[in-house]
C-alpha positions in Angstrom: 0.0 0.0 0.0 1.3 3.6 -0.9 1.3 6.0 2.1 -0.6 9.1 1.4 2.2 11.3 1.0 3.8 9.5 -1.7 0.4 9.8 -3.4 0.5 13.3 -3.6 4.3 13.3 -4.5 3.8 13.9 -8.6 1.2 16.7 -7.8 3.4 18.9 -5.2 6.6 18.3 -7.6 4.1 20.1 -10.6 2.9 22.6 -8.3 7.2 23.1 -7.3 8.1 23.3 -11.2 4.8 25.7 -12.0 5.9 28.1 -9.0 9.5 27.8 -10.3 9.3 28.4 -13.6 6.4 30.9 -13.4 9.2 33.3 -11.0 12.1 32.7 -13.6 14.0 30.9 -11.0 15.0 28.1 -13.6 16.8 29.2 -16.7 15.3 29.1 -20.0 16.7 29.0 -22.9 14.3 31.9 -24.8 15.9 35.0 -25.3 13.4 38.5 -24.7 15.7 41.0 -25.9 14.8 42.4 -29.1 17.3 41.5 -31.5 17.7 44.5 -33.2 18.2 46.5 -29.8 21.0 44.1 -29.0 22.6 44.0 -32.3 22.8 47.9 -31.5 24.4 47.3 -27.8 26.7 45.2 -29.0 27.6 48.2 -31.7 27.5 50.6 -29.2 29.9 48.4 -26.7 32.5 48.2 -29.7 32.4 52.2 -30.5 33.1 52.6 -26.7 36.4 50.6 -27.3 34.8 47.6 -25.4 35.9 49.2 -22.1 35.8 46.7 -19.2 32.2 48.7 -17.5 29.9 46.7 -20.4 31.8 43.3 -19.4 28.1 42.2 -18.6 26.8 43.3 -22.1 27.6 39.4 -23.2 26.5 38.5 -26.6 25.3 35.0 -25.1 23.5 36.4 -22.7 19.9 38.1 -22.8 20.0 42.2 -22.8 16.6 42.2 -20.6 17.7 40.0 -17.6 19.0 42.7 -15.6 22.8 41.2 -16.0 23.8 44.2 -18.8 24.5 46.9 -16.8 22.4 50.5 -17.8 20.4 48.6 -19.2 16.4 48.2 -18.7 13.9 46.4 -21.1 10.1 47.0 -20.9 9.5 43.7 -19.7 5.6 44.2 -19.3 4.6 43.6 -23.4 5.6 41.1 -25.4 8.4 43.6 -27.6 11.2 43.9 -24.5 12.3 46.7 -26.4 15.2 48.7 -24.5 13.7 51.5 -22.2 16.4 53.0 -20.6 20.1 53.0 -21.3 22.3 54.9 -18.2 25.7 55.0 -18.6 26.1 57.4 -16.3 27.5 55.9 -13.5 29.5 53.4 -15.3 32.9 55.7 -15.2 33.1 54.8 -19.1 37.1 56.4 -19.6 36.9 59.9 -20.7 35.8 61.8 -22.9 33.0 59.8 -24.0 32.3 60.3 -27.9 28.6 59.4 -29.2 28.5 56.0 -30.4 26.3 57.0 -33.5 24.8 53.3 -33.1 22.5 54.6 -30.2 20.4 55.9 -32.3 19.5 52.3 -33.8 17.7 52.2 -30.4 13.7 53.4 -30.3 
């Protein structure tokens, strides 16, 4: 005879997995970030010289999990478009030219 614990093993492992993956605490392997805003990122990082601040801005990695430094994603509609890019406090080396790929960004 199976105890009634182990009957309600399967059930409270789906309900683990559901909670888990519905707070992004597993990896996936879908990307949000809008190609074409990290295709300009990436641009931008290389006009900047790749300076060692955008170390996080990682080609592998996705632009809208909160890893790339300065940058923030609308993560509330299905586009993750790039929101916000501060550079500000990154003490990029000076002077900072205008990467003209910044304006590939919306």
């Amino acid at each position: 005879m199976i105890s009634s614990t182990m009957q309600h093993f399967p059930s409270c492992m789906l309900l683990l997995l559901l909670i888990l993956t519905t707070h992004n605490f597993i990896p996936s392997n879908s990307e949000n970030c809008n190609p074409d805003d990290k295709k300009a990122l990436l641009q931008i990082k290389k006009q900047f010289g790749y300076p060692t601040q955008l170390s996080s801005w990682d080609p592998t990695t996705d632009c809208c999990n909160s890893t790339w430094l300065g940058v923030t994603c609308d993560n509330f509609t299905p586009t993750y478009r790039v929101t916000i890019l501060d550079l500000f406090d990154l003490n990029l080396p000076k002077p900072v030219p205008f990467p003209p790929s910044i304006t590939n960004l919306p």
